[in-house]
C-alpha positions as CSV (number, residue, x, y, z in Angstrom):
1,X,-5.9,-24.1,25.2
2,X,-5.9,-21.6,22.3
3,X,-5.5,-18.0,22.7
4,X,-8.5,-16.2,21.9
5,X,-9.1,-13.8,19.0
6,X,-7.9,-10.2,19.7
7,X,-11.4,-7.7,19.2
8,X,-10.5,-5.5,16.3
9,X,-12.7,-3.0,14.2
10,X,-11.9,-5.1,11.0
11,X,-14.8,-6.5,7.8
12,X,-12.5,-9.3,7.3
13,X,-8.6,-9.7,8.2
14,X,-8.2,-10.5,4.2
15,X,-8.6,-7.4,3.0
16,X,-7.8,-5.0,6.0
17,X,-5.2,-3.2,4.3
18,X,-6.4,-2.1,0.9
19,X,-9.5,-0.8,3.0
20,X,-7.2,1.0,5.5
21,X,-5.2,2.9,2.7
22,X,-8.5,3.5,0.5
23,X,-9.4,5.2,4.2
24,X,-6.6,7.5,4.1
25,X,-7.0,8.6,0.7
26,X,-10.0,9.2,1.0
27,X,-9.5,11.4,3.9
28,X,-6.6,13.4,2.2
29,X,-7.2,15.2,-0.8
30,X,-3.4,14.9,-1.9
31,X,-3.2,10.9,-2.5
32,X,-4.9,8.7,-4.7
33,X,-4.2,4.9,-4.9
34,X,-2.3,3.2,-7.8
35,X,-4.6,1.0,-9.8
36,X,-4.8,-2.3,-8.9
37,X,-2.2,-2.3,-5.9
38,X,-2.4,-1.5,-2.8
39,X,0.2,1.9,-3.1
40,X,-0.7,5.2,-2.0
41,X,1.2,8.2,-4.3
42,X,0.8,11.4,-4.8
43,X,-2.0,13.4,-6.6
44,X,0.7,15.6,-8.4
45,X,2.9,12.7,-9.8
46,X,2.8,13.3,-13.2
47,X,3.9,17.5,-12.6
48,X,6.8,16.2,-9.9
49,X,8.3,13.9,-12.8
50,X,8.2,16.7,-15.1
51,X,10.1,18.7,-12.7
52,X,12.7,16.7,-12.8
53,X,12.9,16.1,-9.0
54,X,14.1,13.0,-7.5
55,X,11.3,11.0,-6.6
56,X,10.9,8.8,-3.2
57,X,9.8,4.9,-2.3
58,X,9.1,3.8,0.9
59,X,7.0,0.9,2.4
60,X,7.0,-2.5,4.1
61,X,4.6,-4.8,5.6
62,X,1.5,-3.2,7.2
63,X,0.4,-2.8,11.0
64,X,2.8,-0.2,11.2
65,X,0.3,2.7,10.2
66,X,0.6,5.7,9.9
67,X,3.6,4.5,7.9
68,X,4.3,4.5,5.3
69,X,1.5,6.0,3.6
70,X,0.8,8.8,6.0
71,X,4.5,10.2,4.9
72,X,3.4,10.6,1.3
73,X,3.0,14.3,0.5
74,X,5.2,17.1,-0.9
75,X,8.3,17.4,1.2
76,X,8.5,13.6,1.7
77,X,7.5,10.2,0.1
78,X,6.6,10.5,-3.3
79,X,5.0,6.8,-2.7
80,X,4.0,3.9,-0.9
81,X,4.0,0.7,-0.8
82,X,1.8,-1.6,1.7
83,X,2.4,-5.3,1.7
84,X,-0.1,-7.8,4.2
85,X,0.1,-7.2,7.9
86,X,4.1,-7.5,8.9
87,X,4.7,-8.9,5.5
88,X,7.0,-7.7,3.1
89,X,5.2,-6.6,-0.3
90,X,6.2,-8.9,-3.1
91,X,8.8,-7.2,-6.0
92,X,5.8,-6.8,-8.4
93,X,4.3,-4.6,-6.4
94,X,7.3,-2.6,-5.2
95,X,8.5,-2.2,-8.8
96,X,4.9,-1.0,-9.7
97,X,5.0,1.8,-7.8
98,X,8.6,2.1,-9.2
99,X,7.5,2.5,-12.7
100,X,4.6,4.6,-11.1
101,X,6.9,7.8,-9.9
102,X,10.1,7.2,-12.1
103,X,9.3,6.6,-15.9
104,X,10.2,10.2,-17.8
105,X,12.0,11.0,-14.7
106,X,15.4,11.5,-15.8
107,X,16.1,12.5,-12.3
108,X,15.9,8.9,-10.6
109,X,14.4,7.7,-7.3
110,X,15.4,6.7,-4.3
111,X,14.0,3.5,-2.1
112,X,14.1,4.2,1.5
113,X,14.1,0.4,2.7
114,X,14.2,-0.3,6.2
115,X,16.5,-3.3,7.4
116,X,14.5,-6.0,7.9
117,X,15.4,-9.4,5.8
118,X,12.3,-9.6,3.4
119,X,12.3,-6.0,2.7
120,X,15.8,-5.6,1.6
121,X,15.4,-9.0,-0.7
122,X,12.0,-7.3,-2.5
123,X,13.1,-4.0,-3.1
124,X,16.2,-5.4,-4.0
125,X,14.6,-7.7,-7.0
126,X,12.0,-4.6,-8.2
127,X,15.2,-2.2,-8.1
128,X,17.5,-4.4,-10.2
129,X,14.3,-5.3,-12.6
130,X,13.9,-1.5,-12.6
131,X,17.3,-0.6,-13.9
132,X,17.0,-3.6,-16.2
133,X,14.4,-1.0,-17.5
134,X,16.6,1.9,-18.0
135,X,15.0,3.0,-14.9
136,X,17.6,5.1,-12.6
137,X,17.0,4.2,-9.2
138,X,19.2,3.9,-5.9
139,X,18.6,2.8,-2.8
140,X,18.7,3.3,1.3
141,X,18.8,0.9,4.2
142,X,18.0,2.2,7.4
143,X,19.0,0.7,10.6
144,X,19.1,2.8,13.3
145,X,18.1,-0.1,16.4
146,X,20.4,0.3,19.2
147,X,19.8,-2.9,20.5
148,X,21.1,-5.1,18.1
149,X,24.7,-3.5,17.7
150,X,27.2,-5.9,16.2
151,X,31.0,-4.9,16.3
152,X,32.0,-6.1,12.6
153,X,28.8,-5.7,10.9
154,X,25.7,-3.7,11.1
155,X,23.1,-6.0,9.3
156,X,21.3,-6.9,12.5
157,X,20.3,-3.2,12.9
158,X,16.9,-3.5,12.4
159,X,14.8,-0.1,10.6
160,X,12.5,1.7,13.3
161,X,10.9,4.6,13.8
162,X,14.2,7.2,12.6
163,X,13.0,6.0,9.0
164,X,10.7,8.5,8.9
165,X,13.6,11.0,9.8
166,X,15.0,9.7,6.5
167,X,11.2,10.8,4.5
168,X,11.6,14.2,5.7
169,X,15.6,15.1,5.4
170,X,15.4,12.9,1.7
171,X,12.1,14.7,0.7
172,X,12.7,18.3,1.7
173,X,16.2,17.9,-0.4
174,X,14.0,16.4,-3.7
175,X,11.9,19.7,-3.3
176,X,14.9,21.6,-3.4
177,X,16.6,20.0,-6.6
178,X,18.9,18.1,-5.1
179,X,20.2,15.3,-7.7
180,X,19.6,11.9,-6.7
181,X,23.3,11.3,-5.3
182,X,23.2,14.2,-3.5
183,X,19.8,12.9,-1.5
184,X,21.4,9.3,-1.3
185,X,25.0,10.3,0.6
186,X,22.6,12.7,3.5
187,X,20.4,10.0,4.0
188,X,23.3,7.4,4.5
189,X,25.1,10.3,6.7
190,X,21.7,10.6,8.6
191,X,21.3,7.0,8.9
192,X,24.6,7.0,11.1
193,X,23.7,9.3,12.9
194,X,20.4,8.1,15.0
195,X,19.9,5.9,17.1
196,X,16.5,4.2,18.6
197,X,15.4,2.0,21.5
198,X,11.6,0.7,22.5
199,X,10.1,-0.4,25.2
200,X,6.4,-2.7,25.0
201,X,4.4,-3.1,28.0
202,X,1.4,-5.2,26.4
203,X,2.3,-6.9,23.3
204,X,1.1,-6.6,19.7
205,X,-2.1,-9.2,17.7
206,X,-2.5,-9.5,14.1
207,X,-5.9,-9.4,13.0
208,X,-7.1,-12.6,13.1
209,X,-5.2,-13.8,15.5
210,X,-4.2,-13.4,19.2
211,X,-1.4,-12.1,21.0
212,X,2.1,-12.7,19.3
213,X,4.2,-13.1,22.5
214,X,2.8,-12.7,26.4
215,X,4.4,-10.6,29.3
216,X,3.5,-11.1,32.6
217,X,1.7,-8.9,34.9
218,X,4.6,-6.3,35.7
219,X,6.9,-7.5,32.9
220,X,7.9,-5.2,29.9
221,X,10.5,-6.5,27.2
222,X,13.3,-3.9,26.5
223,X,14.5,-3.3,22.5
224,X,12.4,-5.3,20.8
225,X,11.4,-5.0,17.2
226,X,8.4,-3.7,15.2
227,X,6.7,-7.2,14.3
228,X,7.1,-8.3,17.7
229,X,10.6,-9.4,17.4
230,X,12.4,-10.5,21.0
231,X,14.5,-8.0,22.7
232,X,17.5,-7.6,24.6
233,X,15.9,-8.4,27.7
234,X,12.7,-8.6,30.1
235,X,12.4,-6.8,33.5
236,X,9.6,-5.7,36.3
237,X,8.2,-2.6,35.0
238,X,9.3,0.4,36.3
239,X,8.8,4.4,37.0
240,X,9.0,6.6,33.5
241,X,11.8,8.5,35.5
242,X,13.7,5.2,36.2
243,X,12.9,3.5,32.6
244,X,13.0,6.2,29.9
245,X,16.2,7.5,30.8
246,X,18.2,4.2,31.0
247,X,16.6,4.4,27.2
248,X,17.7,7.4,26.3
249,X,21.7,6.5,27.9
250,X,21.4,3.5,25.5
251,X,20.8,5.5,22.5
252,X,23.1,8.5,23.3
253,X,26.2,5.9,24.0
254,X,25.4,4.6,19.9
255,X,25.7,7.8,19.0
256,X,29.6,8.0,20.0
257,X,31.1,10.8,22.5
258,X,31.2,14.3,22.2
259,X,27.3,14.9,20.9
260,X,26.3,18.6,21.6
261,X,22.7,18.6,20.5
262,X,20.4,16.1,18.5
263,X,16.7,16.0,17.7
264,X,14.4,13.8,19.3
265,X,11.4,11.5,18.1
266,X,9.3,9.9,20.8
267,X,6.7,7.5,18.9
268,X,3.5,6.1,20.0
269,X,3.7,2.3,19.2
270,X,0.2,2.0,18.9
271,X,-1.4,1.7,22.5
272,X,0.3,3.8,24.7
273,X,-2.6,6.9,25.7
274,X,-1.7,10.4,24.8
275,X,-1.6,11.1,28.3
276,X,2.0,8.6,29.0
277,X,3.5,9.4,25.6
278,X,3.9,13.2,26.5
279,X,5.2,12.4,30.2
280,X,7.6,10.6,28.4
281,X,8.5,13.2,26.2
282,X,9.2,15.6,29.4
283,X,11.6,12.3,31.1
284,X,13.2,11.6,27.7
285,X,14.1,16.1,27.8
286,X,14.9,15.9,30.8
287,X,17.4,13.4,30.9
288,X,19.6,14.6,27.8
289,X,19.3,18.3,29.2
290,X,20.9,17.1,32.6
291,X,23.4,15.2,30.4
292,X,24.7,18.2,28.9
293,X,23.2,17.3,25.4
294,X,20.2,20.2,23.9
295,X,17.3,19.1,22.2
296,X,16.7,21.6,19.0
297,X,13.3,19.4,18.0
298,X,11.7,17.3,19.7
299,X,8.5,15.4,17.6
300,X,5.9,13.4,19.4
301,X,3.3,11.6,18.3
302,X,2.3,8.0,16.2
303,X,4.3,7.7,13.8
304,X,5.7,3.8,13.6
305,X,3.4,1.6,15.3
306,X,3.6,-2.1,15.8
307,X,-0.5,-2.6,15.5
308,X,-1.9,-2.2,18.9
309,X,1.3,-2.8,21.2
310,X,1.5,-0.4,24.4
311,X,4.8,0.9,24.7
312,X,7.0,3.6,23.3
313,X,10.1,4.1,21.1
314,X,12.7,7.0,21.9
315,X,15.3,8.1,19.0
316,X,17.9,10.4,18.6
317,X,19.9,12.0,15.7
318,X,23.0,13.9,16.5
319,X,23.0,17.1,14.6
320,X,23.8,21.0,15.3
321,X,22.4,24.5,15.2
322,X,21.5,25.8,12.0
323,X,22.5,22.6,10.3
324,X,21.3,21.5,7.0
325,X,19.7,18.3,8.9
326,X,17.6,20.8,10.8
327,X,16.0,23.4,7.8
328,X,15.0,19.9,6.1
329,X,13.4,18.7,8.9
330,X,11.8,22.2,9.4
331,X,10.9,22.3,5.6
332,X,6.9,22.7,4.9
333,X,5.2,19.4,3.9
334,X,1.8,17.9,2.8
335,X,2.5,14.6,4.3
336,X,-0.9,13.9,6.9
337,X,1.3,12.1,9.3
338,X,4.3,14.5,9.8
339,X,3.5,16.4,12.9
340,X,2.9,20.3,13.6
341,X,2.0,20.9,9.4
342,X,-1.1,21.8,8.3
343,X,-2.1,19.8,5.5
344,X,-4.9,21.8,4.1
345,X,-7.0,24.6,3.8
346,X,-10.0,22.6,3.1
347,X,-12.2,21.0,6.2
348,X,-10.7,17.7,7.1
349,X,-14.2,16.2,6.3
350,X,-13.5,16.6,2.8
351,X,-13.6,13.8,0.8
352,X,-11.4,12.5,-1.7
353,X,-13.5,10.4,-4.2
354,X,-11.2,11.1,-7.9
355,X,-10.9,7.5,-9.4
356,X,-7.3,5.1,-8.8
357,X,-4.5,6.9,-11.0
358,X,-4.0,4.6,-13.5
359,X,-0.7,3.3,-14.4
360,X,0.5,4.0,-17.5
361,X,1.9,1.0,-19.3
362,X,5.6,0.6,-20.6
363,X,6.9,1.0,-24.1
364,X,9.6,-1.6,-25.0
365,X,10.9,1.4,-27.1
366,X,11.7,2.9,-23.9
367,X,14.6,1.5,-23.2
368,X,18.0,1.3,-25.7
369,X,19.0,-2.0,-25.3
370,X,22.0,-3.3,-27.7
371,X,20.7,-6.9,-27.5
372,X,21.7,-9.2,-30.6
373,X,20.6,-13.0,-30.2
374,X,23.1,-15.6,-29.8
375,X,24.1,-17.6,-32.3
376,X,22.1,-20.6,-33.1
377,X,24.6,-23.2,-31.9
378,X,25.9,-21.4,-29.0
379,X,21.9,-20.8,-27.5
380,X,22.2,-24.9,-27.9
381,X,25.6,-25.3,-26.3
382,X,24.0,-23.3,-23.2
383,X,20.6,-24.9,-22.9
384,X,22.1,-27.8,-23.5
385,X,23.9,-26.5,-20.1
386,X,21.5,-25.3,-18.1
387,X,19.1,-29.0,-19.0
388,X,22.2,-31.2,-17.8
389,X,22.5,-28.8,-14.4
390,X,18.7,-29.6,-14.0
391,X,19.1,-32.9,-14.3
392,X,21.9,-33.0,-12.1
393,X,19.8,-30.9,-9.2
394,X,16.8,-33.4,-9.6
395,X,19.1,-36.0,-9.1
396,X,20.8,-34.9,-5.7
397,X,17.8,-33.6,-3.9
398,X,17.2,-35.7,-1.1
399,X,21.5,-35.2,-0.9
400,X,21.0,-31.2,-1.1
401,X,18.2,-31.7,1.4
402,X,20.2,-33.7,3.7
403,X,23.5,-31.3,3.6
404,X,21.1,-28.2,4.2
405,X,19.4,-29.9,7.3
406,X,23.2,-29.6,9.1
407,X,23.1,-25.8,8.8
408,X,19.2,-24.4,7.4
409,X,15.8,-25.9,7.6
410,X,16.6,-28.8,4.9
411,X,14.8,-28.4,2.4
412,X,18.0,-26.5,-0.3
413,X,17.4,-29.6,-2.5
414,X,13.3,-29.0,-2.7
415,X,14.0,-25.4,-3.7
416,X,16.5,-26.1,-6.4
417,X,13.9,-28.9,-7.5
418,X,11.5,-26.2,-8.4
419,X,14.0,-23.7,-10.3
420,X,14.0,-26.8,-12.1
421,X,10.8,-27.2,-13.0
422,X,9.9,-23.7,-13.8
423,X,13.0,-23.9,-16.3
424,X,11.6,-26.9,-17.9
425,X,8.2,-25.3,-18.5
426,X,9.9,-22.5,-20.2
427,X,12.4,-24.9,-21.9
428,X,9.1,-26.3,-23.5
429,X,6.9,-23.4,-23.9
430,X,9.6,-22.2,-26.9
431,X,10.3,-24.1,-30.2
432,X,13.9,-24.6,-31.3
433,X,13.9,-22.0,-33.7
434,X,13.1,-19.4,-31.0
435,X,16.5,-17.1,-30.6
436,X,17.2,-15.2,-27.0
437,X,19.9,-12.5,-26.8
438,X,21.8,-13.3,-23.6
439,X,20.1,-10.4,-21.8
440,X,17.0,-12.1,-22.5
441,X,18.3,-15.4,-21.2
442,X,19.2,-13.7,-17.6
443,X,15.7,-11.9,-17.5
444,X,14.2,-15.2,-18.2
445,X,16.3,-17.4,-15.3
446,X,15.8,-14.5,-12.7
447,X,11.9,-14.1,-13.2
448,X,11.9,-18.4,-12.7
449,X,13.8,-17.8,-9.8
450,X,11.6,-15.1,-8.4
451,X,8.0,-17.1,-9.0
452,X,9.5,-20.5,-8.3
453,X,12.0,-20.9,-6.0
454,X,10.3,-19.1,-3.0
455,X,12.3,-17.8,-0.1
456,X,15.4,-16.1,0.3
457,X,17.0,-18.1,-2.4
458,X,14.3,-17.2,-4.9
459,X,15.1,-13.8,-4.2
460,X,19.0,-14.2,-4.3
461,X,19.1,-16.3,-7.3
462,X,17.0,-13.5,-8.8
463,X,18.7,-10.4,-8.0
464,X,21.8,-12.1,-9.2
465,X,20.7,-12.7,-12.6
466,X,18.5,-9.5,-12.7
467,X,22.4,-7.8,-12.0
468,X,23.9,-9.9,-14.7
469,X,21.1,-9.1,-17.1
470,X,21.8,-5.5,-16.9
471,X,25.5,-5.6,-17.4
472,X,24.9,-7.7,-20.6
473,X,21.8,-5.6,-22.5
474,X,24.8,-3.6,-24.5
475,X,27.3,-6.3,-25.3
476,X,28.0,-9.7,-24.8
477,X,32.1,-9.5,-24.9
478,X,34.2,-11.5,-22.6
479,X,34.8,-8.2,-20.9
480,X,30.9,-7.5,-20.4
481,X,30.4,-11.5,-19.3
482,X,33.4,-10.4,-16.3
483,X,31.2,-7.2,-15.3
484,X,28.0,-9.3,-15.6
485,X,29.4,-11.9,-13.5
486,X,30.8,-9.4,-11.0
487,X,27.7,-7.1,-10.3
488,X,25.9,-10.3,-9.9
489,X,27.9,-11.0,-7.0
490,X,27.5,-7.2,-5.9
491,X,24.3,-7.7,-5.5
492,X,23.9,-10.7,-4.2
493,X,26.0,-8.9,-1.3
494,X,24.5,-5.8,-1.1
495,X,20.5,-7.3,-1.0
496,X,21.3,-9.8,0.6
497,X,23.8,-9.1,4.0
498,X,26.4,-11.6,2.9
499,X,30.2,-11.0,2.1
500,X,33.5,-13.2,2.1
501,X,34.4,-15.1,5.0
502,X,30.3,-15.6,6.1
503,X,30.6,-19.1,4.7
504,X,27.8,-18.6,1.8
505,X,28.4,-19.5,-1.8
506,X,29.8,-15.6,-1.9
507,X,33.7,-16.7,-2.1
508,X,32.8,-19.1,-4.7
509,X,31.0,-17.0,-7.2
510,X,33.3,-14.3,-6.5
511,X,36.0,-16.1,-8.1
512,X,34.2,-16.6,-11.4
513,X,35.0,-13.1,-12.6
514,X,38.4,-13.1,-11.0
515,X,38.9,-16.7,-13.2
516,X,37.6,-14.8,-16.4
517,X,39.7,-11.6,-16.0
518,X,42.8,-14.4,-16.8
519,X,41.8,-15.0,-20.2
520,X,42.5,-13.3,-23.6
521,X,41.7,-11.5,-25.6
522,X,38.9,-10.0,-23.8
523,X,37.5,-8.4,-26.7
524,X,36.6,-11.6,-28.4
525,X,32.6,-12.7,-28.0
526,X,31.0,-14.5,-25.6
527,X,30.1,-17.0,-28.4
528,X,33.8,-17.0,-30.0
529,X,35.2,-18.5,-26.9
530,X,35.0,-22.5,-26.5
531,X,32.3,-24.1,-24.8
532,X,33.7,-26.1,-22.0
């Protein structure tokens, strides 16, 4: 038997979101939309990158509302970026809004990405293609979820409700001045220190669609995520004096011994009533004051919701009187979803009806690039290269297939197939007279691994070359080829999770660079050295 429908105020599932954020902007005379994507950014944009402040990025997959577009504002988010219901948005759209806030900022921005698989892969591609640009841009992960807490690694830390912590702390410091590093090393400082932990008593439906997990009748699921992920366990629903503090004692313990005071977010995540979120607010007080630990601010309120899922999400963040954390957080701001602020003098039936801001479009001449085409004979050597490696691939598919079905979902030889393919098409889209710099060359293998591959591969075989692509825009020496190779593998690392001893193809294309840093002279060109 099917599970019905869930009843939701929708016009059709397909275009829910562009219709929600056109909603919000409408209602706030601050935002606009971006043209032709579904990003809300500020109305000021254009004065704030004059500035020369830092400017912000935030965003995920939608049913989380009111983030992340509710955080955009002064004092916060400079942007935001919506992709479908619990979907990460794709690169193109991420590095949109990129473009959007940081072109003739020579100041840089900042990506506040929350820890979730899909998200950290995305921004990852649009930040690389970003730099690729002579964009400056850096980036956050937040992970603050107590319930996944892994001794050697802290990947599994999923990105909940402290994120919007990071908006405030991150966007009061870009209204001060702060440079761009500066912004980066408090948020990361922040980021270890808060902890959160939720608690659903219904669970969560996409539009569309029905229920994406069932409870029973007294049941509630402890630490699960905000797409509906499983937690750390189910029990019989309890009192808010018996439940919220056993919460609470799992987040303090994250925190470490000896915290004096922290600040304290209680979040609505999506149907819990007004009148149960503030009684939990009085438990969750309650128990850290008869635990010795003081609450300076306590916020309460929706802020990272999980669609329409009853339940509640308690987090902490260790900090101390009259700390910097603390005049950030009590900073002024514009943002429509940051509690206690008012956002404007106007009546808050005002409309909003300016046009979309309209991106402006970038000039090649923007970025210094010291490209110089290979020669002739060496662009033959290495497409001659890359077409045997293709054929090679095509051949062993059903093998590739067969050794990922041991350890992944089998189908490593069908993926490669299609890098294939899309290199091909390009192969024979160009003459033989046409001449590509070896920056040119990366770009060109990490956008067919971006719209062909699919997947997490796609995206790792993409920010790897969009990494090497940088490093090799200003010279193609054996030196620059080591670096290339090198931040490649960085980035592979950093996007993706992975590093040595994880069993992934890490080791092995770590020890490319390390085999190149052998040889001499390493000032000679790529295309002096023999082809082997």
């Amino acid at each position: 038997m099917s599970t019905p429908v869930t009843k939701k105020l929708l016009n059709d599932p397909e275009v829910c979101v562009q219709e929600s954020l056109e909603g919000l902007v409408a209602a706030q005379p601050g935002l606009r939309m971006l043209q032709g994507h579904p990003v809300v950014i500020r109305e000021d944009i254009r004065e704030v990158k004059t500035s020369g402040k830092v400017t912000l990025l935030s965003g995920g997959g939608s049913g989380h509302e009111p983030s992340h577009a509710g955080f955009v504002g002064q004092g916060m988010l400079s942007a935001a970026v919506a992709g479908d219901v619990f979907s990460s948005p794709p690169p193109q759209r991420i590095l949109a809004a990129i473009r959007a806030i940081s072109q003739g900022n020579k100041a840089g921005t900042l990506l506040i990405v929350k820890n979730y698989t899909g998200d950290r892969l995305n921004f990852g591609i649009a930040a690389e293609r970003a730099k690729s640009e002579g964009l400056k841009v850096a980036m956050v992960i937040v992970g603050e979820d107590c319930a996944l807490l892994s001794p050697g690694k802290s990947v599994q830390r999923r990105g909940l409700c402290g994120t919007i912590l990071i908006h405030k702390i991150a966007g009061a410091m870009a209204e001060l001045g702060h440079s761009l590093e500066e912004i980066k090393t408090a948020a990361e400082q922040a980021i270890q220190s808060m902890g959160t932990m939720g608690v659903s008593l219904y669970p969560c439906s996409v539009p569309g669609a029905g229920p994406t997990f069932t409870l029973g009748p007294s049941e509630i699921e402890i630490g699960l995520g905000i797409h509906g992920e499983a937690g750390i366990k189910r029990q019989e629903l309890s009192s808010a004096n018996e439940l919220i503090p056993s919460l609470v004692k799992t987040v303090m313990a994250s925190l470490g011994a000896g915290v004096k005071s922290v600040v304290l977010v209680v979040n609505n995540l999506g149907g819990t009533s007004m009148l149960e979120l503030t009684l939990v607010v009085k438990c969750a007080i309650d128990s850290l004051l008869e635990s010795g630990v003081a609450v300076l601010r306590a916020y309460h309120g929706t802020f990272m919701t999980s669609l329409d899922m009853a339940g509640v999400s308690v987090t902490c963040l260790k900090t101390t009187t009259g700390s910097n954390l603390i005049k950030h957080l009590d900073a002024e701001t514009t943002a429509p979803a940051w509690p206690r602020v008012c956002l404007s003098k106007s009546s808050g039936a005002e409309r909003n009806d300016l046009p979309p801001l309209i991106q402006q479009e970038r000039k090649k001449t923007d970025v210094t690039v010291k490209d110089e085409p290979l020669p002739m004979d060496v662009q033959k050597g290495i497409m001659a290269a890359i077409t045997g490696a293709c054929k090679v691939l095509c051949e062993k598919e059903a093998e590739l297939n067969e050794l990922d079905s041991g350890c992944g979902d089998g189908d490593c030889g069908h993926t490669l197939k299609r890098w294939t393919e899309g290199v091909y098409e390009w192969l024979s889209s160009h003459d033989g007279s046409t001449r590509f710099s070896a920056h040119e060359l990366a770009l060109h293998l990490a956008h067919i691994s971006e719209s062909r591959m699919g997947g997490s591969s796609g995206a790792l075989y993409s920010i790897f070359f969009l990494a090497v692509a940088t490093e090799l825009k200003n010279g193609t020496s054996l030196a620059d080829l080591t670096r290339a190779l090198g931040a490649g593998n960085k980035a592979i690392s950093t996007y993706g999770g992975a590093s040595v001893g994880d069993r992934t193809m890490i080791p092995w294309m770590r020890s490319i660079p390390a085999f190149r840093r052998q040889r001499q002279p390493v000032q000679k060109k790529l295309w002096r050295m023999p082809l082997r």
